[in-house]
N, C-alpha and C positions, 0 to 999 in steps of 0.2 A: 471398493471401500473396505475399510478395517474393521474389525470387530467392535463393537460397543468398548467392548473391554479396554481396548488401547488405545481409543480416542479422547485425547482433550482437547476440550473444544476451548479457544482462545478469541478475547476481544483487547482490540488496540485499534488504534486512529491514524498511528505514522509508524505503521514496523517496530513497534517500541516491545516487543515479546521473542525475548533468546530462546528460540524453536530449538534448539540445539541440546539445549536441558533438558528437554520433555523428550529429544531421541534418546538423551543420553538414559534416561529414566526407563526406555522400552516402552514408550507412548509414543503414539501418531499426533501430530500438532494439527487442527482445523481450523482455521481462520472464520469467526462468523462475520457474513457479511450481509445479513436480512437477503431480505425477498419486496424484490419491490410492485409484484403482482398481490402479494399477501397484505391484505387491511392491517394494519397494527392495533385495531382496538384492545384487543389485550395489554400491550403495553400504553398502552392510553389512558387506561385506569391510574396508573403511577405516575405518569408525564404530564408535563402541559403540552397543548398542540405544537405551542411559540419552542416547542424543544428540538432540538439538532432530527430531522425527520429518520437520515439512516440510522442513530442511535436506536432510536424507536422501535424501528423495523428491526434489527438485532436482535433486543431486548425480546421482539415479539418471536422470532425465532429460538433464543433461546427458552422460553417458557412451553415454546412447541415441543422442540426437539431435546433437549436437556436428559431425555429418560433412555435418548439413544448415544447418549454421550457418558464416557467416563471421569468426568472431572471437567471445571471451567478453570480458565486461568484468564483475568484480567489487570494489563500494564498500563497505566498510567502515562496516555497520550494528553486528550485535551482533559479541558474540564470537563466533558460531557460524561468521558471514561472515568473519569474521578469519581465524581461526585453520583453517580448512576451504582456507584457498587452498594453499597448500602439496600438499593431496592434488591438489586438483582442478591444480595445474601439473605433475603428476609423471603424471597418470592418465586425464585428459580429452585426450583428442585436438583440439588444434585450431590452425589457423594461427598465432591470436592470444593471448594470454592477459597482461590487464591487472588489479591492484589499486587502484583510488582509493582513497586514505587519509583519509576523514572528519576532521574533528575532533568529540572528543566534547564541546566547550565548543564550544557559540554565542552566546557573551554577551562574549569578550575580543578587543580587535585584532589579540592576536595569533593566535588563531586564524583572524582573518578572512585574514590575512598567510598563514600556513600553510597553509591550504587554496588561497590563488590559485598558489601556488607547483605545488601536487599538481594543481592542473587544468592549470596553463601544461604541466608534464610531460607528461600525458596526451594533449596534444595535441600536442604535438611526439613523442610514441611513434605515434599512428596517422597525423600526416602522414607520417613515416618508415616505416612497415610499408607504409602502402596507397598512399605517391605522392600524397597528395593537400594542397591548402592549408585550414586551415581559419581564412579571412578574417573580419575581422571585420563583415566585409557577410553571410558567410554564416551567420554565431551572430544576427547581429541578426535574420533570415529565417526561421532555424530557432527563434528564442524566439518573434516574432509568430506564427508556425503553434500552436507550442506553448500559446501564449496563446488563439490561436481555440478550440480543445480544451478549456481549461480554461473557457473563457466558457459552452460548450454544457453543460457537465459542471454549471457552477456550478445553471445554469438548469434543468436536468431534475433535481437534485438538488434543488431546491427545492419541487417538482410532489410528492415524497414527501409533502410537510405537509398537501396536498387533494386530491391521485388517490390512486386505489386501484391503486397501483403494487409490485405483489408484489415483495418482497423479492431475490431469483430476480433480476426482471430488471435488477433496478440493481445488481447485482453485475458479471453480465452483462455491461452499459454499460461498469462502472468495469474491467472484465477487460478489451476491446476496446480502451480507452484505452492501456494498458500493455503490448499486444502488437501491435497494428496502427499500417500507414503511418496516417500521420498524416492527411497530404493526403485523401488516401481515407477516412480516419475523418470526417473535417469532414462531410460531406453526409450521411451514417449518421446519424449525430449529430442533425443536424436534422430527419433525418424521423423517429427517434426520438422527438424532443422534439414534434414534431406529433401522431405516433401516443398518446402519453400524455397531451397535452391533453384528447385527445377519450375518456380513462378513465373509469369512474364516478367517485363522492365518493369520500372516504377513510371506508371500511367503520366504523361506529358500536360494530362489536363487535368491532375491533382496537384496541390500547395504543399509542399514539406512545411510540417507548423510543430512547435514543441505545444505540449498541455502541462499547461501549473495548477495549483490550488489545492481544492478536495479531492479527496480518492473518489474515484469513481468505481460502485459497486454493482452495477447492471451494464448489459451488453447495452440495453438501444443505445444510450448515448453517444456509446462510437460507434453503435451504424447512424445515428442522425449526422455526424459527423463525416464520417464516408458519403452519405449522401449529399450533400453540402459541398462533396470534392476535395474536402480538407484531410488528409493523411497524418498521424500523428508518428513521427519520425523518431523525437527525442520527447521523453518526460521526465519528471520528478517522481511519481507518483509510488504509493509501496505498492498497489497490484499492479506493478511496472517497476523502472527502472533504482528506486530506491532498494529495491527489496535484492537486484542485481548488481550494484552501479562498481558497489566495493566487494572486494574477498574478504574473508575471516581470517586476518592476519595469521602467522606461525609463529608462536611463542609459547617459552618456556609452559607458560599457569596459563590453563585455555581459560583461566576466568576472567584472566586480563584480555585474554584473545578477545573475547566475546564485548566486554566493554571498549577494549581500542575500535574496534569493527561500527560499535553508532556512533563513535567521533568521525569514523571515515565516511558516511553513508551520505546521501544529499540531506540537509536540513530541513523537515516541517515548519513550517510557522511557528509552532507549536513547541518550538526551542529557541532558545538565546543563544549567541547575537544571531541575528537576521541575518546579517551582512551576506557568508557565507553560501544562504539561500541566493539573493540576487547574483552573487558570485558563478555558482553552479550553470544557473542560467543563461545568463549573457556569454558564458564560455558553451554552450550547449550548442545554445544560437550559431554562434559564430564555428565554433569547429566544425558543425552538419550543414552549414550552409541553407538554414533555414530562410524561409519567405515572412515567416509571423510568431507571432506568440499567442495563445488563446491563454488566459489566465479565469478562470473560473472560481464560484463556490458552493458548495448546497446551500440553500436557503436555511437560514439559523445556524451556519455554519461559521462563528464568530472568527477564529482566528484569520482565517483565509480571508473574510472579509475584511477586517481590519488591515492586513497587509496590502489588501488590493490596490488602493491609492498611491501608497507610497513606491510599490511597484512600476505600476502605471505611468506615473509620473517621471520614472527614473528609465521605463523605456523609452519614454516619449525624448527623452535628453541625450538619449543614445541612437536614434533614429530607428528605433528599432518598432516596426509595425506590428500593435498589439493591443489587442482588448478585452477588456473585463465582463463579464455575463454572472449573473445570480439564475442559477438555474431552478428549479423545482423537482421534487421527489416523484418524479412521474415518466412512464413508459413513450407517452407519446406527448412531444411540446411541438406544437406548432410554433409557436410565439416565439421559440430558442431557434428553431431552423431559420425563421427570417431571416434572424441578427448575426445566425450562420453565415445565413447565405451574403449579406452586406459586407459582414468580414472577409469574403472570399472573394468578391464584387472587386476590394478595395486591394488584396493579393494581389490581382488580375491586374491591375489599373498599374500598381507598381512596377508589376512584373513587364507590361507594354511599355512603361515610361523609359 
């Protein structure tokens, strides 16, 4: 881990935080992603219960850890990241404390205009708090690092489709991505990607299944998943393959780089149009020669909820075998392994027919 000193600690919802700024800046980017052993009562004081649970836990993290961090930086995914900064500027202790304002359209100029506007801001708030310049020699330095990461990621994300790479540890991976120096990640990374070469086959009596919806921020859920027999091959997610899926293009202004780069990325819910989202997908599906789709949400997780049906529905029209679960903020669900395990029951059944 990095020194207090060069850590900012960062909250977003769909990868909506240009990490690339804060290398360029000589900061280590931390992704918070709560603790879901850790009670959130702390942040419960601010919240309602009926509030986004992993928000919660964040929040509660941050009010923990915040005195071992040098600065926060929060982007503007759902509403829950919106509208939660407010608490967290009145109640988190900390040197720093920045908003980046997303746009929720990626498809008009002017949002592409509107957004370089809220990054050029952003960088002139931490060259001014921390003293530092952040040239455009050093955004181009900090996107090549960045791009090495994603090259490693793409590649051991692909090892999913023919090793027998537990679930577990490519969360793992995609975890380390989002919270560790970078530089130091790169060599990890590769001997990673060596260690999984030399894995068995991909197990005969697991399900290739892509995973949609919310991020998922704790291990058990993909080991209850591994246990279940379901292998998650292909996903959307940013502590997974959103955070890999696209490069950081090369162009002239890395500020355009860095904005073309979440036009190319898989779509959140959490952006307009949709479309694009089921688009991702069903091309997923079908390239990887998947068995299913598990399409999930946290509970109070609105957007992903609300897409769920429309989804659903549009697998169902595609033949494409897939089901929806609301899961809960908790280490151990029985109740979720069931509907696992029926979902895989029904794999099976296909897979015989």
């Amino acid at each position: 881990m990095c020194h207090m000193e060069s850590i900012i600690a960062y909250f977003d919802s769909s990868h909506d935080l240009p990490e690339e700024i804060l290398m360029a800046a000589g900061k280590h980017p931390f992704k918070i992603l709560g603790d879901i052993h850790t009670p959130s009562d702390p942040a419960d004081k601010y919240l309602f219960e009926t509030f986004c649970p992993a928000a919660r836990s964040i929040l509660t993290e941050a009010l923990r850890s915040s005195k071992n961090w040098n600065g926060i930086t929060v982007a503007h995914g759902c509403d829950a990241t919106h509208r939660q900064f407010d608490i967290w500027k009145r109640h988190v202790k900390t040197p720093f404390i920045y908003f980046v304002n997303n746009p929720l359209s990626r498809t008009s100029k002017s949002s592409r205009k509107f957004y370089k506007i809220e990054l050029e801001a952003f960088i002139q708030a931490l060259e001014q708090h921390y003293n530092v310049e952040i040239s455009k020699e050093n955004l181009q330095h900090a996107i090549q690092t960045s791009n090495q990461v994603k090259l490693i990621l793409q590649k051991l994300g692909k090892l999913r489709e023919i090793q027998d790479i537990p679930n577990r540890e490519y969360f793992e991976v995609c975890k380390m991505a989002v919270q560790e120096n970078k530089l130091s990640l790169i060599p990890k990374l590769h001997q990673k990607f060596s260690e999984w070469q030399r894995y068995p086959e991909f197990p005969s009596d697991f399900s290739k299944i892509l995973l949609t919806g919310s991020d998922v921020t704790y291990p058990e859920f993909m080991v209850l998943l591994d246990k279940a027999k379901l292998r998650v091959v292909r996903d959307d997610l940013s502590i997974g393959e959103r955070y890999y899926a696209a490069l950081i293009p090369d162009m002239e202004d890395p500020l355009d780089a860095l904005i073309e780069y979440q036009y190319l990325i898989p779509r959140p819910s959490t952006k307009h149009p949709a479309d694009s989202r089921l688009e991702y997908l069903v091309e997923a599906y079908k390239s990887s020669h998947l068995e299913g789709i598990l399409s999930q949400n946290l509970k109070f997780c609105e957007p992903y909820a609300y897409d769920s049906v429309w989804l659903s529905d549009t697998f169902k029209t595609k033949n494409i075998p897939a089901i929806h679960l609301e899961r809960d903020y908790i280490a151990e669900d029985q109740q979720m392994f069931t509907r696992l395990e029926a979902f895989k029951e029904l794999l099976d059944s296909q897979r015989r027919a």
